[in-house]
N, C-alpha and C positions, 0 to 999 in steps of 0.2 A: 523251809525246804532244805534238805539235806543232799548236797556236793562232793564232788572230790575231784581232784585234778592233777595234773602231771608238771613237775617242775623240770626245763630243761632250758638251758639257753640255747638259742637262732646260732649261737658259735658251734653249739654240739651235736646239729647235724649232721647225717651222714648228707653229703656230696660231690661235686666231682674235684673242685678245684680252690682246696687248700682249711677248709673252712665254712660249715654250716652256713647259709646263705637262705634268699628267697626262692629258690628253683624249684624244682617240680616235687624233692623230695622234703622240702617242706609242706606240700599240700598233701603228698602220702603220708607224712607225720600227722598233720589235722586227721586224714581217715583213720589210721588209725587211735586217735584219739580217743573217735568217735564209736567205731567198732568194741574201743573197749569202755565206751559206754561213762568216759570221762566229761566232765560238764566246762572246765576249765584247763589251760596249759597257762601257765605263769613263767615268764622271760626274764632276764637280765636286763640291764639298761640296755636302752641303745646308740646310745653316743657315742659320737666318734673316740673312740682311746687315744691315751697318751701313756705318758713313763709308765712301766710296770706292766701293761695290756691290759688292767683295770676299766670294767667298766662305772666305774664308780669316781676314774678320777678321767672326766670327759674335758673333752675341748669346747663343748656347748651345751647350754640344758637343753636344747631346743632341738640341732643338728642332730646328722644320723648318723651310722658308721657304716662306710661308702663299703666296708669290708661282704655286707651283706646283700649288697646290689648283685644279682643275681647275673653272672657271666653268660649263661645261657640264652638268657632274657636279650640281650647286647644281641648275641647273633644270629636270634631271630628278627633282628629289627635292619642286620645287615651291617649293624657297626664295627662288629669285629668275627672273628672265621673261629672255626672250630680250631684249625690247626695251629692258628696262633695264642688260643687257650690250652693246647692241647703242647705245644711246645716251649713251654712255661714248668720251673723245677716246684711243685709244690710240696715238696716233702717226700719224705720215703715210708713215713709212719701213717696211715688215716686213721688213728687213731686218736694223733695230737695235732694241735695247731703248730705252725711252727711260724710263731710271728714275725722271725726276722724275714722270712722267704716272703710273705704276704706282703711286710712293709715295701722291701726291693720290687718286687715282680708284680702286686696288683695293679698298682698306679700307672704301672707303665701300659698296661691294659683299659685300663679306665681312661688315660687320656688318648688314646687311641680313639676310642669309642666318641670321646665328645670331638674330634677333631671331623668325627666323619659322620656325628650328629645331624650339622646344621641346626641344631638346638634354637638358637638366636630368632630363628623364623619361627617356630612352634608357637604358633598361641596359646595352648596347654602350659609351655614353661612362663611365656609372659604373665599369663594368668599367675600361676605359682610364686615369681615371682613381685607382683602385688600382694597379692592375698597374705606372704608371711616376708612382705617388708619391715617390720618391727624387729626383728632379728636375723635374718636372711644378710641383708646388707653388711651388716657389721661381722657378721662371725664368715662370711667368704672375703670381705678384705683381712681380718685377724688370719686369717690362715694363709693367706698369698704373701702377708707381709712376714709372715712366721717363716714360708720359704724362703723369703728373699734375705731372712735372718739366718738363714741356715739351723732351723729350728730351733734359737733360743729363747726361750720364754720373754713374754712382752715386757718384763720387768727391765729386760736386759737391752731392750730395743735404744734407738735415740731418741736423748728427752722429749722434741717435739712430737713422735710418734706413740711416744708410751703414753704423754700426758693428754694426748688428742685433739692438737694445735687445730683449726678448723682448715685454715689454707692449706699445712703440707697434706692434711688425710686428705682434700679434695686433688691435687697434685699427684698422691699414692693411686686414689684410686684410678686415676686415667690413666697413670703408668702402669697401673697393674690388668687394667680391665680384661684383658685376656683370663688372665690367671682369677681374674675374680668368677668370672662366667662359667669357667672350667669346676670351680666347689660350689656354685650354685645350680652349676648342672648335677653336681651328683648328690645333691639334695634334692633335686627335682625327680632324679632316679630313684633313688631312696625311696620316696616316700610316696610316690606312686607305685612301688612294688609291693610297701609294706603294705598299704591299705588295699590295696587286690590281694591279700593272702589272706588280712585280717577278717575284709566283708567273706571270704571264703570259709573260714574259721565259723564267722558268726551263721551263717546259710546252713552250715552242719552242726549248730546248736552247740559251738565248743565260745565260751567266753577268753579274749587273754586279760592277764593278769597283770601289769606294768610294773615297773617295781623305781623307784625313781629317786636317787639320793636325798638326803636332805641338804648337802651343802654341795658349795660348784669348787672344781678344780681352782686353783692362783691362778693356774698358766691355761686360763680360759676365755673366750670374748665375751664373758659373762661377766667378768672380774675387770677386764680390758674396757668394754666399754660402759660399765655400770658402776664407778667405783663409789659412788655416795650410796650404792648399797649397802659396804662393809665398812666393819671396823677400820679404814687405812687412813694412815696419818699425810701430813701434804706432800709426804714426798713417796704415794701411793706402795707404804711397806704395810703391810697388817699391824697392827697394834698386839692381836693376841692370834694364835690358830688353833684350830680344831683338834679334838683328840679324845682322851678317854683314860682316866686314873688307873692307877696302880690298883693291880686284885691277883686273885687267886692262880691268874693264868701268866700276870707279867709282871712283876717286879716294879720295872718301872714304865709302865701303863704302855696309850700307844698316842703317836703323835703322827696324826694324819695329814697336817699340814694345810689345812683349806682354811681359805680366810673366813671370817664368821660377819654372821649377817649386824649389823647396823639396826637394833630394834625398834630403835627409837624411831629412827627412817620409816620402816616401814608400816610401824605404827601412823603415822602423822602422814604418809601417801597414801592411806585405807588398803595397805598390804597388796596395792596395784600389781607389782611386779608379781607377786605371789597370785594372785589373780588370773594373771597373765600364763604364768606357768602351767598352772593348775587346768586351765581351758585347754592349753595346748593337750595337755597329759587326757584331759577326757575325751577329748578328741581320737588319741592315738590307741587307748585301752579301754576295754571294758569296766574294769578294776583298777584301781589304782592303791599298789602296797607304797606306803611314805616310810623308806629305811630313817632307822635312828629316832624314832618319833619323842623318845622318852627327852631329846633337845629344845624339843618348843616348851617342854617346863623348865626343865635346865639344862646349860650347855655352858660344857669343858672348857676354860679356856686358859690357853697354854703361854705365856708370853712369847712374843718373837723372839728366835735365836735361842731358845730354852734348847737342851742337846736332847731333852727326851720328856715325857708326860708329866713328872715327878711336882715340879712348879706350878703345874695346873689350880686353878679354882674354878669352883661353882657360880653360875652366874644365872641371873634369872630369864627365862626365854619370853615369847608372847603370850604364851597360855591359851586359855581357850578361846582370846577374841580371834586371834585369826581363823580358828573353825567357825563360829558364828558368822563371818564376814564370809567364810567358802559357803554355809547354808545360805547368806541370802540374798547372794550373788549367785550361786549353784541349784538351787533346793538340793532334795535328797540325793548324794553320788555314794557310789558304791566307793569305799575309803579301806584299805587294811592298815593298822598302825604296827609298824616293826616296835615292837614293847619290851625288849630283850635287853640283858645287862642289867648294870646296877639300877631295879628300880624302886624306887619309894613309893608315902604313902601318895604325894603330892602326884607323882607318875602317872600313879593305878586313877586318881581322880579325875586327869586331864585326862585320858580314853575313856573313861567311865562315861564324863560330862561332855565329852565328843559324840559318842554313840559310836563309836568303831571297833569293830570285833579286834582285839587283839591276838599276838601270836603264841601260841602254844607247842614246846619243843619237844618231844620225849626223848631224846638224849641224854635233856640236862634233867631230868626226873629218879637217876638215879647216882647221884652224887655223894658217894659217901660223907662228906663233907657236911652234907647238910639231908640227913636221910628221915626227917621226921615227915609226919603227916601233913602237915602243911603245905611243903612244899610243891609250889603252883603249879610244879608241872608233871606233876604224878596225874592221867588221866582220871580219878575220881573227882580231883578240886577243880575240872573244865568248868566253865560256862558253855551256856550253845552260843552267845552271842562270841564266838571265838574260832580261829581258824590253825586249827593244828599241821604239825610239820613231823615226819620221822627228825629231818635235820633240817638244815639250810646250805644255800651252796659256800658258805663261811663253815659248815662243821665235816665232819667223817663222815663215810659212809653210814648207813646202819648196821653193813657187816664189818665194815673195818672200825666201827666206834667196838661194836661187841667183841669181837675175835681179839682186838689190839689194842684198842684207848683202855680199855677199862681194867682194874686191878681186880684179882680173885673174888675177892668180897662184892663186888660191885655185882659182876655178873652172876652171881649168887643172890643180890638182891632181883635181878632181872626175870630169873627164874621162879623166883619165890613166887614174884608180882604175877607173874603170865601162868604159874601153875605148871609148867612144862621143864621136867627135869629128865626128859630125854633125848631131846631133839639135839643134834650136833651143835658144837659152836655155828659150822658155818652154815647152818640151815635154819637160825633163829631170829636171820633177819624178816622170813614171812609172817613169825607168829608178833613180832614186832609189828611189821607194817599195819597188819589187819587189829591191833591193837588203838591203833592209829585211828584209822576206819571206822573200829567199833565206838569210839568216842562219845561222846554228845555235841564236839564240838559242831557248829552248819555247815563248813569249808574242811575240807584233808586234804593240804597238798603231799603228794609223797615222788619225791628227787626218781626221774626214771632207775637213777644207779641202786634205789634200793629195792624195787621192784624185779632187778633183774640180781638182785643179790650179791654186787661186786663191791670188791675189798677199796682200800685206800689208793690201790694204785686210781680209782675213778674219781678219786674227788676233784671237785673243782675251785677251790681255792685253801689254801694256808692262810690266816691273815696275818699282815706283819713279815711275808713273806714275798721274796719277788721272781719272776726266771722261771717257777713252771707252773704259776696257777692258770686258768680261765682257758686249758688246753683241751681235755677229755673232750673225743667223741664218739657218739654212738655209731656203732654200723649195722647198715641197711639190713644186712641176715639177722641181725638180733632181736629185731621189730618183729616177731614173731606172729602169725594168728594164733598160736599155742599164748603167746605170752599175753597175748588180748584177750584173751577166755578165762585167762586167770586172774588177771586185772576186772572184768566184768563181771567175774561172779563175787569176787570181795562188794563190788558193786552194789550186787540183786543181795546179798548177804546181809549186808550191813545199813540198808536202806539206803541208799544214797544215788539212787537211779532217779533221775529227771524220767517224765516224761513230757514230751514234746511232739 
């Protein structure tokens, strides 16, 4: 069966206040999904953020980001007033996020809300919190006591607190109990809004797509309260961190700083904790895309305190048994493996021997650099068993890759490929998309920004970069029924109509 679907993250909503959220014009997003005859919308993580507004480098694998707890929602329930939403500075632009404003001004709204909850008595939240005690617990004390640190990472905390003395954490959590109820109410909000949007989603026959790091932020209660997970020595400092060698794009590569998993650990726990994750994550999506996947063959590792990627070496990851252990613990789950970067032959075998449709870019298909026939991502070398991308929210648009990333030659190769030596620069991002489309891959996601044909000022991340990624949003007049007809019939064109 032949797919296609709409990449946009829950941030880049059009709504009222500050920041794509759950509210109502999230479920006009689903219609129109559906209007335009899309089978799938694929999201950003949803963890709550840290440095940089990254969703990628979260506070919990688990937690949500309180940012999308929908305001509206709040006062229709009576816990907070329109005009005290309404008299809140969220920016001057809807067009970007403006996270410092959201950091200041949402919280102070959120804790309004729980204060006039009465949450404590809900049997719904009691319920909630049983059911995701295994995490719940630990990641609303790590954030109350992160308050009480004035937000400095747990590394920085006092020894008994960092190292998880039993007596002070039971001492923390009575002193904090307020402040703990307070982040496990808005995980209780969270994720009672998300799954009324998602069963909404699934009711109009649109799947989501989750997309879910492979490795967990330092300054996480993943890290805080898991530490014979990773690599870290006794005095809980990583041994080596995460990152990615020197190449064509960076000199000296890129150092993401995440501690790395401990294999052996969770080889010898039958990959529990990853079990654990994994159930949460099929729970919360339809799909599940596992960023960096080409780590579980091998993974980067950088020594601690290295100033940049250059020291790195290759180290060997779990391999296929931890996918065997997901089949029979799982059976069959819908799986996307992010396969991008440097990868070999060992890479292509571990997806191969997975059964997971890998990712396919056509960006990177016309690299002068490496312009032979081979090259995997030129749409004739697809597989079906494969899920193609115009870009990812890490690359350009598709009109600002073409109009501006690319050298003369390049978009001369673009041309040649597509046959089209007329069509303007900036009008060659549709014969792109639909090239996309025409694939053979099962799955096409294509970034709403290429659909609607907009340059670099919409992308949504630089990587390596900090200060103005993960901003871009859409607005409500651009949702077009003109632009859903045109999206549908690439649809009925290119085969990729579900019926249902």
């Amino acid at each position: 069966m032949r797919k296609s679907g709409i990449l946009l993250p829950i941030s880049s909503l059009p709504s009222a206040y500050g920041i794509g959220c759950f509210s109502q014009e999230a479920y006009e997003w689903v219609d129109f999904l559906k209007e335009a005859g899309q089978s799938c919308w694929q999201i950003l993580p949803l963890g709550p953020i840290g440095y940089g507004d990254s969703p990628y480098q979260s506070f919990s694998s688990f937690a949500g980001n309180p940012y999308y707890i929908s305001l509206e929602k709040l006062i229709s329930y009576g816990w907070l007033t329109e005009e005290e939403c309404e008299s809140v500075d969220w920016g001057a632009d809807e067009r970007y996020v403006d996270y410092g404003l959201l950091y200041e001004n949402r919280s102070v709204l959120l804790r309004k809300a729980f204060q006039k909850s009465g949450i404590e008595d809900d049997p719904q939240f009691r319920k909630f919190q049983e059911e995701e005690k295994d995490w719940l617990g630990d990641f609303a004390l790590f954030m109350a006591l992160k308050d009480e640190n004035e937000g400095k990472p747990w590394t920085l905390w006092e020894e008994d607190v960092k190292y998880r003395k039993e007596e002070v954490l039971k001492d923390k959590a009575n002193e904090l109990a307020q402040e703990i109820c307070y982040y496990e109410f808005l995980q209780f909000e969270f994720y009672r809004q998300w799954l009324e949007l998602k069963n909404y989603a699934n009711s109009q026959g649109v799947e989501i797509i989750g997309d879910i790091p492979i490795y967990v932020s330092m300054d996480s209660a993943d890290a805080w309260a898991g530490k014979e997970l990773f690599q870290f020595d006794e005095h809980a400092r990583p041994k080596a961190v995460a990152g990615c060698p020197p190449d064509g794009f960076s000199a000296v590569g890129q150092l993401w700083g995440n501690p790395l998993y401990d294999w052996d650990y969770h080889r010898a726990s039958g990959f529990t904790w990853w079990m654990r994750r994994l159930r949460f994550c099929f729970r919360m999506y339809d799909v599940v895309r596992i960023d960096h996947f080409r780590g579980f063959d091998e993974y980067y590792a950088i020594p601690n305190g290295a100033v940049d990627a250059r020291e790195g070496k290759w180290q060997k990851g779990p391999g296929i048994a931890l996918f065997e252990k997901v089949r029979q613990v799982f059976g069959e789950r819908e799986i996307i493996a992010e396969d991008l970067g440097y990868v070999t032959d060992s890479v292509r075998k571990l997806v191969a021997d997975s059964g997971y449709p890998g990712m396919k870019v056509l960006e990177f298909a016309f690299d002068s650099r490496d312009s032979g026939s081979a090259n995997d991502y030129l749409p004739y070398n697809y597989q079906r068993n494969s899920v193609v991308y115009t870009g990812t929210h890490d690359n350009e648009t598709i009109s600002g890759w073409f109009c501006e990333g690319l050298k003369a030659k390049e978009r001369q190769m673009v041309r040649e490929y597509l046959c089209d030596f007329k069509s303007k620069d900036e009008k060659m991002y549709l014969p792109l998309v639909c090239t996309a489309m025409a694939s053979v891959s099962k799955l096409c996601v294509i970034p709403l920004q290429d659909w609607l044909g907009y340059d670099n000022r919409a992308r949504i991340n630089v990587p390596s970069t900090t200060g103005e990624n993960w901003r871009w949003r859409v607005k409500k007049k651009e949702l077009t029924e003109e632009l859903a007809e045109t999206i549908y019939a690439a649809v009925k064109r290119y085969g990729r109509e579900v019926q249902g």
